[in-house]
N, C-alpha and C positions, 0 to 999 in steps of 0.2 A: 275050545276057545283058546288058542296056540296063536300068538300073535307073531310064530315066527312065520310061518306059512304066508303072511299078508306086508311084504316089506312095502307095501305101496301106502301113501298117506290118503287119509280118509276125505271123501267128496263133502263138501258141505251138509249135502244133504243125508249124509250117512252121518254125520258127526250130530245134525239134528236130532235124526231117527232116536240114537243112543241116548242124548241126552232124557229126550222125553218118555224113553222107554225105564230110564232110571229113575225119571222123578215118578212113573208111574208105580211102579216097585216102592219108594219110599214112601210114595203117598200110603199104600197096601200096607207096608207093615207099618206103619204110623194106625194104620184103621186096628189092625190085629192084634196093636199093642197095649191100646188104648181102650178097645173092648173086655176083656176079662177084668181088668180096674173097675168098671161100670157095673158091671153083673156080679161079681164075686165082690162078699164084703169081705173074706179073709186073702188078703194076696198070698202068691207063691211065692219059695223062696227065689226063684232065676228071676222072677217079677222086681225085688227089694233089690239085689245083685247089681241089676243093670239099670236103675232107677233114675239116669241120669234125662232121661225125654223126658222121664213125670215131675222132674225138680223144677221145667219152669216156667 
């Protein structure tokens, strides 16, 4: 993933692609993150750590 190899600016529709490919990944870990909260009544502690999606 070396963005010097690619000096050309990205087509629309590659700029698209990207986006929706990220919000796909964030929706996923939004799912993964959000999971173990639900099932497990005692959280982890990297769960407590990074608790800032569960604060709102």
């Amino acid at each position: 993933m070396t963005a010097d190899n690619r000096p050309r600016m990205l087509t629309p529709a590659e700029v698209k692609a990207l986006r929706d490919s990220k919000r796909q990944i964030h929706r996923r870990v939004d799912e993964l993150q959000q999971r173990p909260k639900a099932t497990s009544a005692q959280p982890q502690p990297k769960a407590t750590h990074h608790s800032r999606s569960g604060d709102d």
